[in-house]
N, C-alpha and C positions, 0 to 999 in steps of 0.2 A: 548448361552452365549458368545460363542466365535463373533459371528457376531457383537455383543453389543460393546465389545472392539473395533471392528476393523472402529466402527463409526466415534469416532475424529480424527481417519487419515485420513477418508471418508472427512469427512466435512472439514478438512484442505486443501486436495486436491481441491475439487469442489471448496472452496473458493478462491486457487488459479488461478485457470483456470477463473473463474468467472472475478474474477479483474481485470485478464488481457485481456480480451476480450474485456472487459468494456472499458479499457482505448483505446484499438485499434479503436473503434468505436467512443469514445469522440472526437478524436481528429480528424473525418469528420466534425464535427461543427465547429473544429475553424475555416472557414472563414466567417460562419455566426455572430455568438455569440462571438467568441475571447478565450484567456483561462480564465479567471475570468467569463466567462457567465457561460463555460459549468460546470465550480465547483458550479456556482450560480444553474445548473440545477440542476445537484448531487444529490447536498446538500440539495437543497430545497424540493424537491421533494420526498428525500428521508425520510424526516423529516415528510411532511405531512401523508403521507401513516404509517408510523412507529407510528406515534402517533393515528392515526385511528386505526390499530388493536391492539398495544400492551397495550395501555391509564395506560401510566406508570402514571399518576398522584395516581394511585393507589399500587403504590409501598411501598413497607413497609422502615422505618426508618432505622432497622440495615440490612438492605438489600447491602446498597453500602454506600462511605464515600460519601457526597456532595462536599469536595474540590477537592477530586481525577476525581467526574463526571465532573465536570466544568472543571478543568484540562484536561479531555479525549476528551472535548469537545472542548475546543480551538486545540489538536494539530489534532484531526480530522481536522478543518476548514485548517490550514497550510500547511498541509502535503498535502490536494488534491489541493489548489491553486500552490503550489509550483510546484510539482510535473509538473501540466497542465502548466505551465508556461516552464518548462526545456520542456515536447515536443512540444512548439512552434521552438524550436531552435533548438533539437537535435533526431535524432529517436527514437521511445518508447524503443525500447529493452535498446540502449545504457541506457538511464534514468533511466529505471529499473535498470540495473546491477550496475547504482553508489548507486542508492536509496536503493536496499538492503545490502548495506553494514551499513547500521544501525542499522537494529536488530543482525550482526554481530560485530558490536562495544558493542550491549548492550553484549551479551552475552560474548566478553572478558573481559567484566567489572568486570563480576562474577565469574572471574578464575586466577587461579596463575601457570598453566601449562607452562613449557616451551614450549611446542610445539606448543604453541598459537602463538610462533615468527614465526612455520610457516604458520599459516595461515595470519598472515600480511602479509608476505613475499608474498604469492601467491595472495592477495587484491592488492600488490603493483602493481606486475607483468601486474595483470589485467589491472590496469589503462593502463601501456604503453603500453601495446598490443592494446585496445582499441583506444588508439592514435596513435599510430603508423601504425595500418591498416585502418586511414580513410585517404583512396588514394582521395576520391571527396570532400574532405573538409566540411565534413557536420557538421562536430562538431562544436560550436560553445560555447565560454566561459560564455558565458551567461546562456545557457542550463546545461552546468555542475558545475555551482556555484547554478542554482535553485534546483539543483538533489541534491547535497549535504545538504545543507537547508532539502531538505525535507527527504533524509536521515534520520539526525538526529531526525526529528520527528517521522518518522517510528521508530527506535531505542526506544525514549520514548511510543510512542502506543503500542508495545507490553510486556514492562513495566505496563505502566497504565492498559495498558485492563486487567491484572488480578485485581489488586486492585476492576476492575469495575463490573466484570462477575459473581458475585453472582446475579446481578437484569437481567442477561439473558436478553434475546427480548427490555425490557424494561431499560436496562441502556444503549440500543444500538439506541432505541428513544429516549431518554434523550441527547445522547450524538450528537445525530445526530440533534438536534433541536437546543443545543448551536454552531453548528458549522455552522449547516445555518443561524444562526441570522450575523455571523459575516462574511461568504462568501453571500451571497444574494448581500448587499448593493453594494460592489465593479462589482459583476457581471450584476448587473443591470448598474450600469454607464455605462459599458463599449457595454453592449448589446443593451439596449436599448429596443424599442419597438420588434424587431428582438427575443429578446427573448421569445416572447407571440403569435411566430407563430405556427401554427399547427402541419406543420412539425418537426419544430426543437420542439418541445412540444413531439412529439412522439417517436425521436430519443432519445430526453432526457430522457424521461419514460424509454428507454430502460437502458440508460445509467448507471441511477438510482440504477434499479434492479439489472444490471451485476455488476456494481460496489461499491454499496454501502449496498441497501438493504441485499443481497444474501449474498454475502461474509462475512462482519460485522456480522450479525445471526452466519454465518461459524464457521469465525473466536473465535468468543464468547464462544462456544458450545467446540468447540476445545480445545483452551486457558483454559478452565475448568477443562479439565478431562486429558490433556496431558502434561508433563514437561516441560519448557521452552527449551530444549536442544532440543527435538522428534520436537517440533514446526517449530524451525528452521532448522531443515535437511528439513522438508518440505518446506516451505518459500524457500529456494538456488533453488528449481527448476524455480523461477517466471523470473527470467532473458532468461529462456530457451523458459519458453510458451510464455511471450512476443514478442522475437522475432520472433515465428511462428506465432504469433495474429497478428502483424506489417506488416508478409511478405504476411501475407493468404487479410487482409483486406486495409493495405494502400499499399499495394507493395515495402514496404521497407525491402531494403535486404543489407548485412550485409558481410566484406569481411573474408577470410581465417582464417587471421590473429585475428580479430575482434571477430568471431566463437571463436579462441581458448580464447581470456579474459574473453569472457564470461562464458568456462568454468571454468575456474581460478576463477571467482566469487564465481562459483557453490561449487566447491569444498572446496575451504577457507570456505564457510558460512558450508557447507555440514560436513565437516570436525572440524569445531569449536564444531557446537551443537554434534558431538559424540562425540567427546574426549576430552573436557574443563569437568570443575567438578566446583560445586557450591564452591565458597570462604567458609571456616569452620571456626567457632571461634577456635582459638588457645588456 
């Protein structure tokens, strides 16, 4: 019984590790495909496969709302273009640690604690630390205005995905086929025939699974049976394994200073989902 329980921290974990791994290896494709290709792989690919095993057309009516899935489904497609787009500009870790500051905005949304001023305080921190310990100018404005953007969608995805996680497996191909209809088109422009080669077909499969198939299953299964507060102490770790994802597979490394914002991330996210409490009716 006990093992049972200790499943959706299982699967929240795994799903973290999973996604970031995933991203570490997406972005050896961009100089093949671009970032709008490899969300085109993602996505696409992720869609096919999901709808071959789950064949959610056979999903029950009061299973999930249909506006919430179409909704879950455009900010899936956003949130991975976006995201793909800030690490053309900026190192995965850095990206991560602005990007999870999303689900940490959702969750001060839903609280009236004072001490929530300090975990902004410590989000703030983060930033300049962050800025202030890139000595080789890698940061680039563009990459932290698309991290932001996709931020905020992150913040709504774990929102939405509960509305959506009653249809399990099958609202996560649902979701995952509306978000390829609307990344595919831009990633094909930009990819081109490049996108239809073997290799990059293979790395993409991989990318797929690390990052969209696996996780999303994860994530879903998790979001179901865990609080929205337990969630997010898990999720503050993801700026940590990305940066070891980033350092192990693109050699990108990270200074002192930088180190310490991204704990600052950790912590604020870490720190909000324990000790914020749900808004009450008064």
């Amino acid at each position: 019984m006990q093992s049972n329980r200790n499943l959706p921290f299982v699967a929240a974990f795994a799903g973290m590790i999973s996604v970031q791994s995933g991203a570490a290896f997406a972005k050896t494709l961009f100089p093949l495909v671009g970032s709008d290709g490899v969300a085109a792989l993602r996505l696409g690919i992720s869609a096919i496969v999901l709808l071959a095993v789950f064949r959610p057309w056979n999903i029950k009516k009061g299973d999930i709302s249909w506006p919430s899935m179409l909704l879950y489904g455009v900010i899936l497609a956003l949130m991975n273009l976006l995201i793909y787009r800030a690490f053309a500009y900026i190192p995965v870790s850095i990206a991560i640690s602005i990007e999870v500051m999303g689900p940490l905005l959702a969750a001060l949304l839903t609280s009236r604690q004072k001490s929530d001023l300090i975990w902004i305080a410590l989000s703030a921190l983060a930033m300049v630390l962050l800025a202030a310990g890139d000595v080789k100018g890698e940061i680039d404005l563009r990459g932290v205005g698309f991290s932001l953007a996709a931020a905020m969608f992150w913040g709504l995805y774990v929102i939405i995905g509960r509305r959506v996680s009653g249809g399990g497996g099958r609202s996560v191909a649902i979701g995952m086929t509306i978000a390829a209809c609307i990344a595919v088109p831009p990633g094909t422009v930009q990819a081109g025939m490049a996108l239809f080669s073997p290799e990059v077909l293979l790395v993409g499969f991989s990318v797929a699974v690390l990052s969209s198939m696996l996780p999303f299953l994860l994530d879903m299964y998790a979001m179901r049976w865990l609080p929205s507060r337990v969630f997010g102490v898990l999720l503050s770790g993801s700026p940590a394994v990305s940066a070891i994802a980033g350092w192990l597979v693109l050699h990108e490394t990270l200074t002192l200073i930088q180190c310490l914002g991204i704990a600052c991330v950790m912590a604020a996210c870490a720190g909000c989902a324990l000790f914020s409490r749900q808004k009450t009716a008064s």
